[in-house]
N, C-alpha and C positions, 0 to 999 in steps of 0.2 A: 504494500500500500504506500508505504514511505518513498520509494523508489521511483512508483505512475505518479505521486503530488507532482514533487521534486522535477522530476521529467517535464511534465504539464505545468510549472508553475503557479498549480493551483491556489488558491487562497482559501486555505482547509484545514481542520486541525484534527489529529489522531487523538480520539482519547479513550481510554480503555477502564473500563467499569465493570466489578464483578472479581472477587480471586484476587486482588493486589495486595501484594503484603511486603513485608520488609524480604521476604527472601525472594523476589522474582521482579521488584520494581525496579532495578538495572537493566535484567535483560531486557524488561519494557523499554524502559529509556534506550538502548541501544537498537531496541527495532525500530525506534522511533516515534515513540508513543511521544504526545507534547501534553497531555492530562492525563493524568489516574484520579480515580474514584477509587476508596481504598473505606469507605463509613463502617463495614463490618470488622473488618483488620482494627480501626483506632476504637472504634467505641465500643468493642467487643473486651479491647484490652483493660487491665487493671492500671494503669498506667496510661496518659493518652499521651505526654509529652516524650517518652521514649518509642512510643511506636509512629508517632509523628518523625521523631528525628531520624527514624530507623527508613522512614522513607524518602529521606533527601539525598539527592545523587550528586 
């Protein structure tokens, strides 16, 4: 998807919502993702300001 924007110069934004957590929102970021939605991951957590931090690339 990141690759036909990019190509197309689209004015489009990837964002991926569903399954985000601190252990796979790099590879997000690396396929190109430019938003996560992650509300189960933080507010699931005991903790929000580590599982927040855990998601900063």
């Amino acid at each position: 998807m990141r690759e036909l924007i990019d190509k197309r110069d689209a004015k489009v934004l990837i964002e991926v919502d569903g399954g985000v957590n601190g252990l796979n929102v790099r590879d997000l970021d690396e396929a190109g993702a430019d938003i996560v939605v992650a509300g189960n991951y933080v507010f699931g957590s005991n903790d929000y300001e580590r599982a927040i931090s855990s998601l900063k690339v």
